[in-house]
C-alpha positions in Angstrom: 0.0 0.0 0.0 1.0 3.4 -1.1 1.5 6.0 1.9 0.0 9.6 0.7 3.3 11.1 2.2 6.9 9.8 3.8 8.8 11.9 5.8 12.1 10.4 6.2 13.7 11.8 9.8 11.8 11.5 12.7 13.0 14.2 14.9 11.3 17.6 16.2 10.7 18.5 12.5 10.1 15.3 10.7 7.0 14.2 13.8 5.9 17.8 14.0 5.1 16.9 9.7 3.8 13.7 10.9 1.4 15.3 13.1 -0.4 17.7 10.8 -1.0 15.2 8.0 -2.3 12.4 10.3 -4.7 14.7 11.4 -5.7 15.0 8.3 -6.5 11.5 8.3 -3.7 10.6 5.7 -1.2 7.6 5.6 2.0 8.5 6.4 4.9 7.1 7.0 8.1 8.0 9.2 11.6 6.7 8.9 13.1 7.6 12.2 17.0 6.2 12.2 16.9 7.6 15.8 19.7 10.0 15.4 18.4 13.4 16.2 21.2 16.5 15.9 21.0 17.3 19.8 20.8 13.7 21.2 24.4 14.7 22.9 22.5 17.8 25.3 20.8 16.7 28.6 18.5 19.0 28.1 16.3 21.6 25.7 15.7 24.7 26.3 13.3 27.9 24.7 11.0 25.2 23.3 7.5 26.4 25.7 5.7 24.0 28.1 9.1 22.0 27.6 11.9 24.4 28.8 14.5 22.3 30.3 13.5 18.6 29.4 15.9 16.0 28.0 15.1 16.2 23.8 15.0 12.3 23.9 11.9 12.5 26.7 10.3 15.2 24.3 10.4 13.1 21.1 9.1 10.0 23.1 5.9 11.6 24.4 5.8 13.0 20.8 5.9 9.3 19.5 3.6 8.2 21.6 1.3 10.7 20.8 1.6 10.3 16.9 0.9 6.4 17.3 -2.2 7.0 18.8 -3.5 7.9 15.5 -4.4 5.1 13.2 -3.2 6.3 10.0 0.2 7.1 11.1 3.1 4.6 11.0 6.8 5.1 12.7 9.3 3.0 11.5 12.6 2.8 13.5 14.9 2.3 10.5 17.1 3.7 8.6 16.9 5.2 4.8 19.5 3.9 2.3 18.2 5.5 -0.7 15.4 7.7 -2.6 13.8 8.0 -5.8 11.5 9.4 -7.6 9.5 7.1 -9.3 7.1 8.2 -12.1 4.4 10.3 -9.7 6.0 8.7 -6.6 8.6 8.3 -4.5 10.5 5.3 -3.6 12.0 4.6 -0.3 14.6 1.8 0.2 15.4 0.8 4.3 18.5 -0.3 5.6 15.9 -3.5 6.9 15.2 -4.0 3.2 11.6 -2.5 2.9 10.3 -0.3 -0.1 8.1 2.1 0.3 6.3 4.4 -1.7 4.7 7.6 -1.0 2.7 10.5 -3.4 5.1 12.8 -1.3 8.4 13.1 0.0 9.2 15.5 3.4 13.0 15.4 4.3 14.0 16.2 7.6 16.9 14.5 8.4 18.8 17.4 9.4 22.6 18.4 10.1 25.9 17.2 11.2 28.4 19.2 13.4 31.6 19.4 12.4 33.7 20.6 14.8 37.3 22.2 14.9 40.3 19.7 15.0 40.9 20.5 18.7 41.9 17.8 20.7 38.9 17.1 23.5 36.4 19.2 21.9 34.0 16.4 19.8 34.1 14.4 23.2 32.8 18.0 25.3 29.8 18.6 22.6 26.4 19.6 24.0 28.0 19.6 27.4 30.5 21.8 28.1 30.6 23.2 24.0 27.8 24.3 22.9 26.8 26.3 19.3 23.5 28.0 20.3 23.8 30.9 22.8 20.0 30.8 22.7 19.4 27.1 24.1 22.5 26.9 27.3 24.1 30.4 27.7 21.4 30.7 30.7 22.0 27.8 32.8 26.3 29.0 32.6 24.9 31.4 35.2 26.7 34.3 34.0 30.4 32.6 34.1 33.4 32.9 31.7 32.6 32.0 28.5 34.8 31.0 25.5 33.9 31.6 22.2 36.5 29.5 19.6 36.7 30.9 16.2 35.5 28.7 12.9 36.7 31.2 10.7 35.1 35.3 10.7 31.5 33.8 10.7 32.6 33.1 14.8 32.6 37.2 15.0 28.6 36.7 15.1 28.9 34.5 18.7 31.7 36.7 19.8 29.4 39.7 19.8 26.1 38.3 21.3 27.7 36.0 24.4 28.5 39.0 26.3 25.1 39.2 27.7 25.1 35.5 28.5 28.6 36.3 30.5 32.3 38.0 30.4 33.4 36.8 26.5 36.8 35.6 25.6 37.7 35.1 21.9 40.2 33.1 20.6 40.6 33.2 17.3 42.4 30.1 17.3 44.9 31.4 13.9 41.2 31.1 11.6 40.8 34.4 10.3 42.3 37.8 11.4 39.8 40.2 13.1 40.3 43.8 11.1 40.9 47.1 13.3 36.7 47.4 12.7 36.1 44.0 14.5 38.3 44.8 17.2 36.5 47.9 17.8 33.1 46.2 17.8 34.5 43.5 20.2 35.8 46.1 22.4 33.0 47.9 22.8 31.2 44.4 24.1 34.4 43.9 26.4 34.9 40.7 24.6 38.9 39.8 25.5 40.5 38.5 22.3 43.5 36.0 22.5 45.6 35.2 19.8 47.3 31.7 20.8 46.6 28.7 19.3 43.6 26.3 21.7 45.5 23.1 21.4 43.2 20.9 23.9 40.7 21.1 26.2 39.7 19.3 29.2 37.0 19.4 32.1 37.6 21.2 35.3 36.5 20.1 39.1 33.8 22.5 39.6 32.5 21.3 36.3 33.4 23.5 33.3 36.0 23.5 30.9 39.8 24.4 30.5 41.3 25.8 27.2 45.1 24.4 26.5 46.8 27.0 24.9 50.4 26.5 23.0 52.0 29.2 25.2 51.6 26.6 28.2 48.3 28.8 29.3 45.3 27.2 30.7 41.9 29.5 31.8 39.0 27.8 32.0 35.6 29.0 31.4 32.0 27.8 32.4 31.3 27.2 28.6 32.9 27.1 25.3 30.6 28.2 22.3 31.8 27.6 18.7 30.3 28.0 15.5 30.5 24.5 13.9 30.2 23.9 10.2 27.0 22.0 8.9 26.8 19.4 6.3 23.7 17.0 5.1 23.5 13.8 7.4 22.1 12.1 4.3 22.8 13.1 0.5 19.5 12.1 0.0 18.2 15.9 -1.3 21.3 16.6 -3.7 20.4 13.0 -5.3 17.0 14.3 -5.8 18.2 17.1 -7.6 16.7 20.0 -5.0 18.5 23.1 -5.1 20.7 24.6 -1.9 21.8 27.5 -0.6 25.2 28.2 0.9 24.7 30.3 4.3 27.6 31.3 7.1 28.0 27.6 8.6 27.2 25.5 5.3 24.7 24.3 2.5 21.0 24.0 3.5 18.0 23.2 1.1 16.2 26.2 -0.5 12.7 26.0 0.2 9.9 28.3 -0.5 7.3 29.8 2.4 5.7 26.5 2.2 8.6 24.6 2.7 8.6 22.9 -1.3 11.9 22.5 -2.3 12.7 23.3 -6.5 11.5 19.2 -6.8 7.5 18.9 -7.4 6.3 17.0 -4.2 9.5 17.1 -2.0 9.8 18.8 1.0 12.5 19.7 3.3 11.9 21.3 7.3 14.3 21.4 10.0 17.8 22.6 10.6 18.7 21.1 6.7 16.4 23.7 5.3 17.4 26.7 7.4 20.7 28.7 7.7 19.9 28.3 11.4 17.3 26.9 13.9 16.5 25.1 16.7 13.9 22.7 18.4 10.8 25.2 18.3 11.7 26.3 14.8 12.1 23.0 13.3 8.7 21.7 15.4 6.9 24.9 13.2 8.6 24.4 10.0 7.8 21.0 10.1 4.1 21.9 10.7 4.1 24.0 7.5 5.9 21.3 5.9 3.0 18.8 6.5 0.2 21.5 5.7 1.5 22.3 2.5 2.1 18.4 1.6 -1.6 17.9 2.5 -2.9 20.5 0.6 -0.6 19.5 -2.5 -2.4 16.3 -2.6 -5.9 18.3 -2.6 -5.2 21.3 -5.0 -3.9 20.7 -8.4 -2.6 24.9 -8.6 -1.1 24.6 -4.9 
């Protein structure tokens, strides 16, 4: 049987899709390969009526909630390949299922990939974060390091200041002109030019930066601006255009979240420059409006 729409990712975007079109009293499917972007955080933050609960607790009640409806289906696999496949779209599983759908939604979001700095990868979503937004709060107004990614890092530089006291190393990425310097002097931001070789936890729980020069201050936090690629290639082999934005390539969508394929979608963090968990639960609400409607209105 044919499923009106599969969304492959089952995250905050992919089930917030699900959600919209079930109730719509359509068949849809959803691959979830149960690797969501921030499964390495303890908690999630500026999403209301959730402020502060694990993610993994918020996408199980949201599972729960989406298999209460009869015409939805969640499978816990993993997608190996996509096609389109005359006014469908095929979807092959790592368990060796094909399914078939009149519409496609992607939303299997980003990868972070982080600075070659020895004890960073391990440190991610606890101690290093990316998004000022969902943890500067709970680092209670402490130290916080900001390591550059190249100039786009200029961006966190400037806003953690009012999250806590801001030290910048630029870490040898880019070279801040006199115009920077003034604008990160004006938000007391202390810049340091020697190299971050390592870092490594402290006692009291945060995090101390290694520095060539023998140096070691620590900090309650260490933001950086990591660079995004695709976790799947699966909207470059469909042929949907992308956009290159500060931190990477992301999918170009339209208001309504179609991508330049007839009947594919794409919400989340892969069709954004930026986002996090209450803007990928809306986009993906859009997402599975504008699929259901599809189906209904030849012109849509």
């Amino acid at each position: 049987m044919a499923h009106d729409v599969i969304i492959v990712g089952g995250s905050f975007a992919g089930l917030s899709a699900a959600l919209a079109l079930t109730r719509a009293r359509r068949r849809v499917l959803v691959v979830d390969s149960g690797r969501p972007r921030n499964r390495f955080a303890s908690s999630s933050h500026g999403f209301l009526t959730q402020d502060g609960t694990a993610p993994g607790e918020i996408l199980t009640a949201a599972r729960r909630q989406l298999s209460a409806y009869p015409t939805a289906e969640i499978a816990m696999d993993e997608a190996v390949q996509v096609a389109r496949d005359g006014e469908e779209f095929t979807v092959m599983l790592r368990s060796g299922r094909r399914e078939t759908g009149r519409r496609l939604i992607l939303a299997t979001g980003m990868v972070d990939r982080l600075p070659e700095v020895v004890g960073l990868e391990e440190r991610w979503g606890r101690t290093v974060f990316h998004c000022p937004y969902c943890h500067g709060y709970e680092l209670d107004g402490g130290p916080i390091a900001v390591l550059a990614f190249g100039a786009v890092s200029m961006h966190h530089a400037l806003m953690l200041p009012d999250w806590g006291p801001t030290t910048f190393f630029v870490n040898g990425t880019f070279e801040p002109s006199d115009a920077d310097r003034k604008e990160l002097q004006e938000r007391n931001v202390t810049v340091i030019e020697t190299a971050v070789e390592a870092v490594s936890d402290t006692e009291d729980g945060g995090i101390a930066m290694h520095l060539r020069d023998g140096g070691r201050p620590t900090f309650r936090g260490v933001f950086v601006a990591s660079h995004l690629e695709f976790a799947t290639p699966f909207a470059t082999d469909l042929g949907c255009a992308v956009e290159t934005g500060p931190v990477g390539d992301y999918v170009r969508t339209d208001d309504r979240k179609q991508t330049s394929v007839p009947g594919v979608y794409a919400c989340g963090d892969m069709a954004r420059a930026s986002g996090n968990v209450p803007v990928a639960v809306a986009e993906g609400s859009m997402a599975g409006v504008a699929a259901h409607q599809s189906l209904i209105f030849k012109d849509h």
